[in-house]
C-alpha positions in Angstrom: -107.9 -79.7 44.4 -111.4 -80.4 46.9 -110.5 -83.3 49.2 -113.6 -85.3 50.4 -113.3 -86.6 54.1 -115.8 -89.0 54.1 -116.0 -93.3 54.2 -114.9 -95.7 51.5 -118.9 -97.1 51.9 -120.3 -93.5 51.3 -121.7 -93.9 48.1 -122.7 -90.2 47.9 -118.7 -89.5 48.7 -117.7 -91.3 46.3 -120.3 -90.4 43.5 -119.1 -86.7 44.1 -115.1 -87.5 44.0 -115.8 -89.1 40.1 -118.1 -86.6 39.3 -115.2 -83.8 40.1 -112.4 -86.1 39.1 -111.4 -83.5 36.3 -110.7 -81.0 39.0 -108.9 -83.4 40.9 -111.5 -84.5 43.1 -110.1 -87.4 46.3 -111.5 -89.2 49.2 -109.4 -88.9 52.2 -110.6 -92.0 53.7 -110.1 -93.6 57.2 -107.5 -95.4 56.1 -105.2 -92.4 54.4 -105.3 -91.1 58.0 -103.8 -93.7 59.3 -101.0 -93.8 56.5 -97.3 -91.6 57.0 -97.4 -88.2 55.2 -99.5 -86.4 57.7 -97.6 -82.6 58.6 -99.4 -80.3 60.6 -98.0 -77.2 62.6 -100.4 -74.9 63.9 -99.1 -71.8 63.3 -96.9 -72.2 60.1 -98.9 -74.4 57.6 -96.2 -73.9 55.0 -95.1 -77.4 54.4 -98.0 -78.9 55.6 -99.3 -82.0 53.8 -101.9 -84.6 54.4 -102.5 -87.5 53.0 -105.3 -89.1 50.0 -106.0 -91.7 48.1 -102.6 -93.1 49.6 -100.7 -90.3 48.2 -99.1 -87.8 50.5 -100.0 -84.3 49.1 -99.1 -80.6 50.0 -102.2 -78.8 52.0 -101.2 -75.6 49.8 -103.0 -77.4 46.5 -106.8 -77.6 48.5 -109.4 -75.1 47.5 -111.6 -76.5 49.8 -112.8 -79.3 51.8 -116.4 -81.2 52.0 -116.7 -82.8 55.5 -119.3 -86.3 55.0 -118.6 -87.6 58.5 -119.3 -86.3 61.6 -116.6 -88.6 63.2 -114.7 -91.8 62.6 -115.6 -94.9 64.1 -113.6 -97.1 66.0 -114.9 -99.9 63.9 -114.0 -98.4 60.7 -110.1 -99.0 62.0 -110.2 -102.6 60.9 -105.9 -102.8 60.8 -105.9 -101.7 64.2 -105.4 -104.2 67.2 -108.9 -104.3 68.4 -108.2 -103.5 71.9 -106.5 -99.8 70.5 -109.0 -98.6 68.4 -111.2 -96.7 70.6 -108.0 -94.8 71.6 -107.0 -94.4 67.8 -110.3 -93.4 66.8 -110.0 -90.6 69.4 -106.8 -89.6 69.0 -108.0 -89.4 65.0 -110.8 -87.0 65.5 -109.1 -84.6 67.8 -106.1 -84.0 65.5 -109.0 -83.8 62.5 -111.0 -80.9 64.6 -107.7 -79.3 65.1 -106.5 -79.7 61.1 -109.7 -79.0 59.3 -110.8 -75.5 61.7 -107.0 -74.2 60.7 -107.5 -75.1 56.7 -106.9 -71.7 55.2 -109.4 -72.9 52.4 -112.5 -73.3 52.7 -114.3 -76.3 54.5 -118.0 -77.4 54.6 -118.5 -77.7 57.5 -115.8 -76.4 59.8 -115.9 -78.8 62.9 -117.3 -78.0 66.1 -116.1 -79.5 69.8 -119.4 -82.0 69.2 -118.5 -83.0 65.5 -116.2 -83.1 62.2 -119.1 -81.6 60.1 -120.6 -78.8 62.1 -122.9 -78.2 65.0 -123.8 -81.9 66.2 -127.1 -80.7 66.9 -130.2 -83.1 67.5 -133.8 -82.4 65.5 -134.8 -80.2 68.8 -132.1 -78.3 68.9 -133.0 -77.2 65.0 -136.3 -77.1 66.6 -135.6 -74.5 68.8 -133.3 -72.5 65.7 -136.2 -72.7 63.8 -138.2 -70.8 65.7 -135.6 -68.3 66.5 -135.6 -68.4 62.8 -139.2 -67.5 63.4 -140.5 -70.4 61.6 -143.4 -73.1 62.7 -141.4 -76.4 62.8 -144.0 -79.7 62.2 -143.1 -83.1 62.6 -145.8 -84.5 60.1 -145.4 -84.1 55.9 -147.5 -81.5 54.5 -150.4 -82.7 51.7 -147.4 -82.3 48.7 -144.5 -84.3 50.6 -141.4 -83.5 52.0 -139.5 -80.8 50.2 -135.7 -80.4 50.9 -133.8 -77.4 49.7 -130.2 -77.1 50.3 -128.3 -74.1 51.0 -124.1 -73.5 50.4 -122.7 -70.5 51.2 -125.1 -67.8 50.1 -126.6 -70.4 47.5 -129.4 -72.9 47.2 -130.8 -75.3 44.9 -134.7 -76.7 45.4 -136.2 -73.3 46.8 -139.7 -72.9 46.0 -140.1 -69.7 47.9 -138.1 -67.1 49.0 -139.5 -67.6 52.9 -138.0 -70.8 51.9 -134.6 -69.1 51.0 -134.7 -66.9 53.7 -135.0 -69.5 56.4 -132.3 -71.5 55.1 -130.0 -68.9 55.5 -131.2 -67.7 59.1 -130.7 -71.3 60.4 -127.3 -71.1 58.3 -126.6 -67.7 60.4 -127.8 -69.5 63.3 -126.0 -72.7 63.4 -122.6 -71.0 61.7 -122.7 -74.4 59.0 -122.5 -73.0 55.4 -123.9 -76.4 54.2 -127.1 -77.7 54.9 -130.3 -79.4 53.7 -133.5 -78.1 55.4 -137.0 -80.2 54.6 -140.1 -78.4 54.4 -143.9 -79.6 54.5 -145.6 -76.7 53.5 -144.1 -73.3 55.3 -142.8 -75.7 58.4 -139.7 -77.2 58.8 -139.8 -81.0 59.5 -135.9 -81.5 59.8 -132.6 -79.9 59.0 -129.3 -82.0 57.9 -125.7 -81.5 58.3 -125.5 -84.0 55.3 -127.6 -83.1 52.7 -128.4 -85.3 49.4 -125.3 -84.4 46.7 -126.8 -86.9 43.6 -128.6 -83.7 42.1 -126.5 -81.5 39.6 -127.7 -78.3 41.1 -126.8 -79.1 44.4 -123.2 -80.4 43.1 -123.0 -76.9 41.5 -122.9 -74.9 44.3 -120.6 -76.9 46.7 -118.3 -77.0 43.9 -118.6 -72.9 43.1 -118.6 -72.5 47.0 -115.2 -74.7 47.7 -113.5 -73.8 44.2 -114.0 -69.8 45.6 -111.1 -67.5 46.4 -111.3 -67.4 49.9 -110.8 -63.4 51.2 -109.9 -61.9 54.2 
């Protein structure tokens, strides 16, 4: 099973959960992780569970997990007495860092101390990867557009060069996320996502053959 944590209003999220319903695709929305059914012991995951689409489930049946959030909002907690929801919100995203960097299956992104989905990096931090990358970085579209490519664990889809492959996977190496979308004008870099666009069949391909992997020692 591939659990998507991600919002109810996330079209993308919820695009990819039907698209994978066969494989038994769910949303583990803000709400589910406020719902009983929640097991989580740090050193012996064996009867672990969590908890998806309302339906409390054993953590032993996840292949992998695709992070779409970088954090849950306060706001989002709508059941919850206004005045606690800051505090829940909190208390939400430290136990999530905790659960998703223990998941023995795979998860794009692991979480990070600065967010749920990887490296909570700002455009000039990528700046600054992308020229350890050894790559010009421009903030202005080339004359043929913006082109994203996106890059999963060893795989891309949209790659029109292989500079273009190869840079994906230094700032992959870099950064230590196994999913992300880099946009190029030309041979620069104009901007590198954490949350790259999932409507494209390619790009569904490979985070499904990258979270439905055996995962090795």
């Amino acid at each position: 099973m591939i659990a998507v944590l991600g919002s109810e209003l996330d079209e993308a999220a919820l695009s990819l959960v039907d698209a994978w319903s066969r494989a038994g695709a769910v949303l583990i929305s803000a709400r589910d992780l406020c719902t009983r059914g929640w097991v989580f012991h740090a050193n012996s995951g064996d009867d672990d569970s969590f908890v998806a689409a309302g339906v409390r489930r054993p953590v032993a049946i996840l292949s992998g997990v695709l992070v779409r959030r970088p954090a849950v909002a306060a706001e989002e907690l709508r059941w919850i007495a206004a005045e606690d929801r800051q505090y829940v919100a909190a208390e939400i995203n430290a136990f999530l860092v905790a659960w998703l960097a223990a998941l023995p299956c795979r998860v794009l992104n692991r979480p990070t101390a600065t967010s749920l989905s990887g490296p909570g990096w700002s455009q000039t931090y990528w700046r600054v990867a992308a020229a350890r990358a050894g790559v010009a970085w421009s903030d202005r579209g080339g004359p043929d557009g913006i082109q994203e490519i996106v890059f999963c664990g060893g795989l891309h889809h949209g790659a029109a060069t292989k500079r273009q492959q190869h840079v994906a996977i230094k700032l992959s190496t870099i950064s230590g996320a196994d999913l992300l979308g880099v946009q190029f004008a030309g041979g620069a870099v104009t901007a590198v996502t954490l949350q790259p666009r999932l409507a494209e069949q390619g790009v569904r391909d490979i985070v499904f053959a990258h979270l439905t992997a055996e995962v090795t020692a």
